[in-house]
Wavefront OBJ file of the C-alpha trace (Angstrom):
o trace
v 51.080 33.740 19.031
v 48.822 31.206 17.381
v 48.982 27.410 16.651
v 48.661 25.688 13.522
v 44.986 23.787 13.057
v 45.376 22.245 9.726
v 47.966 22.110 6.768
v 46.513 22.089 3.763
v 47.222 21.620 -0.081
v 45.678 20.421 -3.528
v 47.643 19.403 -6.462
v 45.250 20.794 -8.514
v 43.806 24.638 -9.223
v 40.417 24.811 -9.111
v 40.215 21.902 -6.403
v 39.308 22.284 -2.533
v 42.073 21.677 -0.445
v 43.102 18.677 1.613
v 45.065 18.528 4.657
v 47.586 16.599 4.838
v 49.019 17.447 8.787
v 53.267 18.396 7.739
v 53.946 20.120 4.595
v 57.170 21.450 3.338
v 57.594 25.023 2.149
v 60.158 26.217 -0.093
v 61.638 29.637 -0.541
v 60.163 32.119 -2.608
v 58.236 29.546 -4.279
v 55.246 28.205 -2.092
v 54.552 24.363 -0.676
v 55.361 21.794 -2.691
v 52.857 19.690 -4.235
v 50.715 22.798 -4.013
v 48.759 24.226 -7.333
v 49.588 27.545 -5.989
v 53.446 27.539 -5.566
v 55.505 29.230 -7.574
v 57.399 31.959 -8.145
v 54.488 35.554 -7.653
v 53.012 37.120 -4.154
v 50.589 34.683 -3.684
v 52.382 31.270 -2.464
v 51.044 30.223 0.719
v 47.131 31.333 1.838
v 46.165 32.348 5.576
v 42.699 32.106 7.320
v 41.983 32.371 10.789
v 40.382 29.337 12.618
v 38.077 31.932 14.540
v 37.109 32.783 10.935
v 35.881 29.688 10.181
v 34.124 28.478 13.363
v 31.988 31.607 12.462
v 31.306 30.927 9.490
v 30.601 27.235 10.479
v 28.282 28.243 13.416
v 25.983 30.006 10.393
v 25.192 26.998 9.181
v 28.221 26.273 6.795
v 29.280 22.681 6.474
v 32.974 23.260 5.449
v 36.444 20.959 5.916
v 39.584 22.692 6.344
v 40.633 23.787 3.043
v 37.861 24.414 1.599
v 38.093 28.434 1.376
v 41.395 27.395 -0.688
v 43.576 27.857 2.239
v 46.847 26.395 2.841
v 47.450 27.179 6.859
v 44.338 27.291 9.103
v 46.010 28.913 12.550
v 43.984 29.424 15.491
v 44.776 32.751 17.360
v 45.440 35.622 14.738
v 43.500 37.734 13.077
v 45.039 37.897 9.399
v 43.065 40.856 8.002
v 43.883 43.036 10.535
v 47.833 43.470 10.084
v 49.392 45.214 7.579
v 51.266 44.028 4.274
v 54.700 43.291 4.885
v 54.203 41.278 8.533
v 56.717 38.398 9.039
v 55.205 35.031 10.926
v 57.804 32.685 11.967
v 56.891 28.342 12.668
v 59.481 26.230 12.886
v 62.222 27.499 10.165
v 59.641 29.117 7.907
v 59.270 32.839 7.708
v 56.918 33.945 5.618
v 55.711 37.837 4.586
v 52.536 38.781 4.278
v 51.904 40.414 0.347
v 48.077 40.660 -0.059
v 44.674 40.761 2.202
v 41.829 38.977 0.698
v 40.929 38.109 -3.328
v 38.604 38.106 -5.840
v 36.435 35.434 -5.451
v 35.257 33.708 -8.714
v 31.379 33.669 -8.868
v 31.103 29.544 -9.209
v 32.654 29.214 -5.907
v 30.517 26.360 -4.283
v 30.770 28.308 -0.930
v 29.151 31.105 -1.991
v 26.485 29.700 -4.144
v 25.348 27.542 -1.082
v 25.552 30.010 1.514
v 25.286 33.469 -0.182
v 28.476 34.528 0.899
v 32.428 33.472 1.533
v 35.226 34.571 3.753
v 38.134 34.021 1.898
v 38.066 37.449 0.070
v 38.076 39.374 2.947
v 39.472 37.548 5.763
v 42.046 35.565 3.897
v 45.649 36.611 3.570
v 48.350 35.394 1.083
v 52.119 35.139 1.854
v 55.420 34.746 0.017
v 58.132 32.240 1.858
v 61.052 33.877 3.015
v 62.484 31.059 4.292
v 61.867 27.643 3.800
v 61.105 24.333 6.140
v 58.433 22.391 7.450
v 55.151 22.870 9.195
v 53.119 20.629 10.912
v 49.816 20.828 12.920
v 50.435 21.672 16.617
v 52.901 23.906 15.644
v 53.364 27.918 16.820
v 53.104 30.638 14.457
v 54.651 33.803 15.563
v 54.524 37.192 14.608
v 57.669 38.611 14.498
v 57.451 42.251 12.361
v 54.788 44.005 12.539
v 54.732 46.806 9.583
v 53.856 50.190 10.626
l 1 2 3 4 5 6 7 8 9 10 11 12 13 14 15 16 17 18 19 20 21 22 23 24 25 26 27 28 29 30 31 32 33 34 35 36 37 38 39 40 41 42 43 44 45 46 47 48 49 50 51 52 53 54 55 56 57 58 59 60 61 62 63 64 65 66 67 68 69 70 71 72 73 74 75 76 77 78 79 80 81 82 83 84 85 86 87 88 89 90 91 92 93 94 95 96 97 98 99 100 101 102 103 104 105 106 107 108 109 110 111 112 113 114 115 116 117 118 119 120 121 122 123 124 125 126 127 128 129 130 131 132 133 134 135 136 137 138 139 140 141 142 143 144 145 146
């Protein structure tokens, strides 16, 4: 089980990520407002707030969001489960498609720190179902691929 930490979009590609504390998600097509929504594999990105403190405790000075991730969730370990896992929060299911990216060389994180997370400990989903998230909430894992 893990909680929500921060909800997080930007209506621009190319931007970091603000939270914004209840988004809405709709099916097969992402958050709205998002950059990233629409209708391909990659609508809603996963990183692990255990992740991040790590990164943080290296000497990275980084907000929520700014690895380019939507959900921040405190609790699982994304890059450990295989493609196809369903989470559940709230009304949302959503299926995990793909486990880590490319990550363009100008990224600011990596030219300050030498390195960046999000291509291998961020995860992308697809929305199965749509609804709303908001921090505080419980994100469960309800199928587990084999």
């Amino acid at each position: 089980m893990g909680k929500i930490i921060a909800t997080c979009i930007s209506e621009k590609k190319g931007t970091q990520k603000t939270n914004r504390h209840t988004i809405e998600l709709l099916e097969d097509f992402g958050i709205e407002n998002d950059a990233h929504a629409g209708k391909w594999h990659r609508q809603v990105s996963l990183l692990s707030k255990e992740k991040i403190d790590a990164f943080r405790a290296r000497g990275a000075e980084v907000d929520d969001g700014a690895f380019g991730e939507n959900l921040v969730v405190e609790g699982i370990d994304f890059a450990k489960l295989p493609i196809g896992t369903r989470f559940k929060c709230n009304d949302v299911i959503l299926e995990l498609t793909q486990i880590g990216k490319e990550c363009h060389q100008g990224c600011a994180i990596f030219q300050k720190m030498g390195d960046c997370i999000m291509p291998r400990e961020g995860v992308f989903t697809k929305v199965i179902h749509g609804g709303t998230i908001s921090e505080g909430d419980e994100l469960e894992i309800i199928k587990e691929n084999e």
